[in-house]
N, C-alpha and C positions, 0 to 999 in steps of 0.2 A: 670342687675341691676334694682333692683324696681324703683316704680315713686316715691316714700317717697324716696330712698338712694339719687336719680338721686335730688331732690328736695334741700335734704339737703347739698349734696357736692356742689351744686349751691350757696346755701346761703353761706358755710363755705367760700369757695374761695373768694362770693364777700368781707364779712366781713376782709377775710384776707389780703385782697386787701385795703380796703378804711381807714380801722384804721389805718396802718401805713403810708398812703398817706395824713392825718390830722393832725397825729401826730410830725408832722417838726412845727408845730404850739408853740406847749405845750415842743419840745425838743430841738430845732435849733434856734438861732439868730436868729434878725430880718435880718442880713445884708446873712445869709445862704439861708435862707424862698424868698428874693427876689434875690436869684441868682440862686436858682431850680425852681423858677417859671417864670423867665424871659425869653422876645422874644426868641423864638429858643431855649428855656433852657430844661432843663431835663423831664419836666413837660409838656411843648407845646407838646413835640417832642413825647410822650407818646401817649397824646392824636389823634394826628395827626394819627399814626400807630393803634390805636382802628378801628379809622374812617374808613381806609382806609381795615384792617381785616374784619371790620363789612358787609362793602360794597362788600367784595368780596365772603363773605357768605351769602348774601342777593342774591347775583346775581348767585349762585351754587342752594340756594334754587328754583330761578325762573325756572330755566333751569331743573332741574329732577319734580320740582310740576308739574303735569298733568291736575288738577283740576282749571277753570277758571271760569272768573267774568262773574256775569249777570247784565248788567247795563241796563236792560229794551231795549232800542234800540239798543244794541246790544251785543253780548256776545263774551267773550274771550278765548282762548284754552289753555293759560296759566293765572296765577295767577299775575298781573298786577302790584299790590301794593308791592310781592316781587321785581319788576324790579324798580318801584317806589324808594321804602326804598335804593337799590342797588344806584341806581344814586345821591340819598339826601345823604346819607354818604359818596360814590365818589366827590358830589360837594363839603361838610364839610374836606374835608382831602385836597382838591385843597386851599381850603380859608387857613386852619391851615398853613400850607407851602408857603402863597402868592401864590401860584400857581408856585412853582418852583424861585421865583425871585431870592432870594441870592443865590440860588444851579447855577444857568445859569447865574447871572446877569443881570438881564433884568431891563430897567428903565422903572421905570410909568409915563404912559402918561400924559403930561400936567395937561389936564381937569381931570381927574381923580386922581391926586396928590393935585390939589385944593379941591377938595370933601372929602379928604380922612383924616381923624385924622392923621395917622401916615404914610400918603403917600407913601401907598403900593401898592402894586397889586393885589388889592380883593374887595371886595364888603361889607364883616361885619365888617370892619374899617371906612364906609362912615357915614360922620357925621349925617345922617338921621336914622342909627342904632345906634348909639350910646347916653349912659346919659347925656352926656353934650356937648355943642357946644364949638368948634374951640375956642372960649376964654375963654373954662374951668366955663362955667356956666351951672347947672344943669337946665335941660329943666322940663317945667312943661306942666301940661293936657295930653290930648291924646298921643300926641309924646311921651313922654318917654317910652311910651306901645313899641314903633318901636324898643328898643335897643336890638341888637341880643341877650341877656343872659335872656329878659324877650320873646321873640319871643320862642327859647329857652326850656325857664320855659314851655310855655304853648304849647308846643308841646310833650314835654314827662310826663303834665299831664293829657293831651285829649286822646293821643294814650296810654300811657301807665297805665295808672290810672280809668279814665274817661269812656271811650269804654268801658276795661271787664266786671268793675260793673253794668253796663247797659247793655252790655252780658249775665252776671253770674244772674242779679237779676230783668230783665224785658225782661218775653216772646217776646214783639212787636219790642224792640229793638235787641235782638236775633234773632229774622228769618229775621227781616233789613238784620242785618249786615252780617247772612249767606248766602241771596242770594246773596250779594255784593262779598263774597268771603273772607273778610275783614279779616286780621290774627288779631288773639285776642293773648293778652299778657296774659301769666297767672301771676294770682294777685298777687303770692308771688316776682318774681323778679316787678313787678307794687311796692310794697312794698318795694324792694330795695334803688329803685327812689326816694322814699318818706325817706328813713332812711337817705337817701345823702343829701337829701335837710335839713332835721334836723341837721344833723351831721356838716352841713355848719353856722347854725344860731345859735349853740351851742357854736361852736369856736369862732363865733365871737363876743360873747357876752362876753369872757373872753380877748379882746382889749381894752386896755386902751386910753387914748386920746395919748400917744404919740408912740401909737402902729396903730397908723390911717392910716399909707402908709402899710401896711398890707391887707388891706380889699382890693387891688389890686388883689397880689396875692392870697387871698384867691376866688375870681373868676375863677381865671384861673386854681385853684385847684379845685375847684366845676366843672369846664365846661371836665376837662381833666377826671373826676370821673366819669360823664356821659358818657363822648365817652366810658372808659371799660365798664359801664352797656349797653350801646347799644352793644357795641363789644359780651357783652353776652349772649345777648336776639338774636343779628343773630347767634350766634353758636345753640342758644336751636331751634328756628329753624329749622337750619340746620339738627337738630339730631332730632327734633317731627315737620318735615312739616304734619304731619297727623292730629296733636291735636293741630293747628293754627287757627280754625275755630272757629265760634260761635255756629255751631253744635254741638261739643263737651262741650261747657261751662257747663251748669248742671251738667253734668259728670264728667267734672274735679273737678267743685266743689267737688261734691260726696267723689270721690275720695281721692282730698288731704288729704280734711278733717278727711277722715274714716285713711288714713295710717300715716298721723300724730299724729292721736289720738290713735292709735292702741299701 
């Protein structure tokens, strides 16, 4: 399969994936919309199993990659940031599931029930990640920056966004990031990211004021869209650990460009 087919069935899939995952929006009750996106609903539980796939290809890439970091003081024999990414999606699939709570039954501890919005057993529930405080007022200034969906936001558009083009479109930042070993995302599923975050503030701009308990669900439909874009970017990975680098960046540039246009 060429890198233009491999590029494109990439894209069709995601596409085929996220429109109809929107689409309960525009075609399903309100009262349908928050019963596939609820605790443990059809939705989470999705998301959850992304996380957990992503994480287990992230940690198959670590293990056959050969090629390691150079962090100046000292360097690695494997590629670091693959075991990194593996353990962050392993942590994200612990949180999505409380960490087993209802599967075992497990109670939360005291102190940790008091912290917690909805008195779970996790950590992205604790009211210092969340928009609003414990009596349902929106936090303002810095703090709001802390809530796990904008922490979040700015994590898949520094690694996934941010990094390549500063890969793709500046030398100093390219040989940075290659001696670091750093996997570079290529721009089009980077692009993905970006179509989901659109795709989210499209929908919701078609909410009316008594469509307001909505904008709930439509979070938890944003965040479960992201888990399959990561779930997809460690399979691509998994299948080009070789053109994860920033070595490669000019080239892939080259390339796309030259086989999409072709």
């Amino acid at each position: 399969m060429t890198m233009k087919s491999e590029i494109l069935r990439y894209s069709l899939t995601a596409l085929a994936v996220l429109l109809p995952t929107y689409s309960i929006f525009l075609l399903a009750s309100s009262e349908k919309v928050v019963y596939l996106t609820q605790e443990d609903g059809i939705y989470e539980a999705a998301g959850a199993i992304f996380l957990l796939l992503a994480s287990v290809f992230f940690f198959i890439t670590y293990y056959r990659n050969r090629k390691g970091n150079d962090f100046w003081l000292f360097k690695t024999r494997k590629n670091l940031f693959f075991l990194l990414l593996g353990l962050l999606f392993l942590f994200g699939f612990g949180e999505e599931i409380s960490w087993g709570q209802r599967i075992f039954g497990l109670e939360t501890p005291e102190g940790l029930k008091d912290a917690n919005i909805q008195e779970e057993l996790n950590l992205h529930n604790l009211e210092i990640f969340q928009m609003y405080t414990k009596d349902g007022e929106m936090k303002t200034g810095w703090t709001k920056y802390l809530a796990g969906n904008k922490l979040l936001s700015l994590f898949w558009a520094t690694f996934c966004c941010l990094v390549p083009l500063l890969a793709y479109a500046f030398g100093p930042f390219r040989r940075f990031f290659e001696r670091l070993n750093l996997p570079i995302v290529p721009l089009f599923i980077g692009g993905l990211f970006v179509f989901n975050y659109l795709l989210t503030k499209i929908v919701g701009l078609t909410f009316g004021p008594e469509e307001a308990l909505l904008r709930g669900p439509l979070v938890e439909t944003k965040e479960s869209a992201i888990s399959f874009l990561f779930f997809g970017l460690s399979y691509w990975f998994f299948r080009h650990p070789q053109q994860a680098t920033a070595a490669d960046a000019p080239e892939k540039v080259t390339s796309e460009a030259a086989t999409i246009g072709a």
